[in-house]
C-alpha positions as semicolon CSV with decimal commas, in nm:
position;residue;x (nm);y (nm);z (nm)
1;X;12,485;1,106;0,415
2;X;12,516;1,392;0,652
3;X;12,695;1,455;0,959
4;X;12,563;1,399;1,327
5;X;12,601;1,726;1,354
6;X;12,402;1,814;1,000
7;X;12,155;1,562;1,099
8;X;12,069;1,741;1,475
9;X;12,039;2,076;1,255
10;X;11,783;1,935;1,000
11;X;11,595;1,790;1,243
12;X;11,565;2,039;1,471
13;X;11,454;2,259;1,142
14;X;11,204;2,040;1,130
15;X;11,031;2,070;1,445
16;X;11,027;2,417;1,392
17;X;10,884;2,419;1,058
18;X;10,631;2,204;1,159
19;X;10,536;2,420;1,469
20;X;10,503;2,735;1,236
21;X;10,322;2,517;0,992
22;X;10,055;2,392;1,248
23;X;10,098;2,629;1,589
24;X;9,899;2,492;1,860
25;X;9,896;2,282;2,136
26;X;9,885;1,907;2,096
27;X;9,763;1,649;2,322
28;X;10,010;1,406;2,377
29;X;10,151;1,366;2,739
30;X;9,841;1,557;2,868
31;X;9,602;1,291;2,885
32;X;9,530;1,281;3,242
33;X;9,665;0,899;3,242
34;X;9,991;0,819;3,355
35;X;10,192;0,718;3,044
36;X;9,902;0,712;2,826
37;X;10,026;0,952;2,551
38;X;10,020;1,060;2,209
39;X;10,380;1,101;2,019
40;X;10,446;1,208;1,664
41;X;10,767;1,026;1,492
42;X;10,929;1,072;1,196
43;X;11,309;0,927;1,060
44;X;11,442;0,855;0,734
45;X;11,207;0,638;0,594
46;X;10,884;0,729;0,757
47;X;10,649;0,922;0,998
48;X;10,428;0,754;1,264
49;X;10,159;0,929;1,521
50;X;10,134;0,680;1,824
51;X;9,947;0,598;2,109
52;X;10,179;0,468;2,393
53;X;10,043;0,300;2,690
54;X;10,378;0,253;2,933
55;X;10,211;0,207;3,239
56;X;10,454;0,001;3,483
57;X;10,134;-0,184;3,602
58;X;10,111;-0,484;3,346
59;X;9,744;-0,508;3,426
60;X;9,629;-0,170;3,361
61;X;9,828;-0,178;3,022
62;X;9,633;-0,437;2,958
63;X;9,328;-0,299;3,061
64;X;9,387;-0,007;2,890
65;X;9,456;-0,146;2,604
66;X;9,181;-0,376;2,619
67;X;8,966;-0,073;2,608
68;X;9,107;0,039;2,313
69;X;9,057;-0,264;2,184
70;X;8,665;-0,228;2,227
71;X;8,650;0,079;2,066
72;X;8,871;-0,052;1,752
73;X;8,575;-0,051;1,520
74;X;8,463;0,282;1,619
75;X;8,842;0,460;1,542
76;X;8,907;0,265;1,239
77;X;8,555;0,419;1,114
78;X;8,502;0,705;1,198
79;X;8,855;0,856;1,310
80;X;9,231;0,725;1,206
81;X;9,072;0,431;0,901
82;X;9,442;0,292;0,904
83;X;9,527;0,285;1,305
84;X;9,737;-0,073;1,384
85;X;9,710;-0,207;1,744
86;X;9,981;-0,380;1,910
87;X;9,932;-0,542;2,255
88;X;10,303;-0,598;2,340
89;X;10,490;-0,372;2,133
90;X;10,910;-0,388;2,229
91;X;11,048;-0,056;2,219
92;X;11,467;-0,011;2,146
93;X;11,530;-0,015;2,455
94;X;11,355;-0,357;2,544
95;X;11,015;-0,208;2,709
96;X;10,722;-0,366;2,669
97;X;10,424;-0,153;2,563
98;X;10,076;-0,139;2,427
99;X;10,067;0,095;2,077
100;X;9,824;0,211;1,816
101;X;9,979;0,372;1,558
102;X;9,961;0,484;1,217
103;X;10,245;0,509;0,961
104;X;10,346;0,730;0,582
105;X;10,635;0,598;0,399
106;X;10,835;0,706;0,149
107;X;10,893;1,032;0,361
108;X;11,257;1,130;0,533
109;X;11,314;1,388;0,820
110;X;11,646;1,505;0,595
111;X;11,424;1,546;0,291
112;X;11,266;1,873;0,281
113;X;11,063;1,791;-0,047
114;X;10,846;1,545;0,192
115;X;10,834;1,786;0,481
116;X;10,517;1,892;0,381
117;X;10,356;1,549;0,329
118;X;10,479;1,470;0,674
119;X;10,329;1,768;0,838
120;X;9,941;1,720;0,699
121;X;9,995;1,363;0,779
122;X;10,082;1,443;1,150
123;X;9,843;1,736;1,199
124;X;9,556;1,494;0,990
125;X;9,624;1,201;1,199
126;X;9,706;1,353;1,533
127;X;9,371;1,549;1,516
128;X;9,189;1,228;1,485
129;X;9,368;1,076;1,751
130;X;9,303;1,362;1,947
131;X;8,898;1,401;1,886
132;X;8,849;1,017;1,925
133;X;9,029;0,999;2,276
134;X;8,834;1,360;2,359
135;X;8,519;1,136;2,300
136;X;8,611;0,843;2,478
137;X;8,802;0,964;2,758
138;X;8,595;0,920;3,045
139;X;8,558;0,549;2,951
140;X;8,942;0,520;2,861
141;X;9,076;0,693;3,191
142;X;8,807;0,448;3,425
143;X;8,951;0,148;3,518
144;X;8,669;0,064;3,670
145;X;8,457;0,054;3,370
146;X;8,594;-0,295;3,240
147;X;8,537;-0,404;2,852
């Protein structure tokens, strides 16, 4: 067990590690949708890359989500094979939101011998995240265009 303080400085080695490892700029809050982002994840007994939708509106979460629906085939194909959708997903903090996410166990933040399982998982997945919503996002960002 390590200290809070330990912890903070492993993690934060981390982050930096992986930055070296993979150094460019990710997606994630730059979508062009408001709280419609991409997050990578990673604690003691896994690593997740995520697709949060937290808008406030309950019917464009919905909506959005719905689209995401309609293009589930299409991601689990040809993009991120093992994505898993969740309409009403309850973060710690007791908000409700839409997520599509993908998860690697067996891997730890405080274990540097997975480190580098964890990094090729996030840059892997993240990348596929990434080219899928490049080629949908006109469709994704239109509420107009209904499913």
């Amino acid at each position: 067990m390590f200290s809070k303080e330990e912890a903070k400085r492993i993690k934060k080695e981390f982050w930096i590690e992986f930055a070296a490892a993979y150094p460019r700029k990710w997606l994630l809050y730059n979508t062009g949708v408001k709280d419609f982002a991409f997050k990578f994840y990673v604690d003691t007994k896994k690593a997740h890359v995520i697709l949060d939708i937290e808008t406030k509106n309950e019917e464009n979460r919905k909506i959005y989500f719905e689209k995401m629906e309609s293009l589930k085939t299409i991601l689990l194909d040809d993009y991120v094979n093992d994505a898993i959708f969740e309409q009403d997903y309850i973060l710690e903090n007791g908000k409700i939101v839409s997520r599509i996410w993908t998860q690697l166990d067996g891997v730890s933040v405080n274990n540097k011998n997975t480190w580098e399982a964890i990094f090729d998982f996030f840059n892997n997945k993240m990348t596929a995240f990434e080219l899928f919503y490049y080629e949908y996002e006109e469709y994704l960002k239109d509420l107009e265009i209904n499913t």
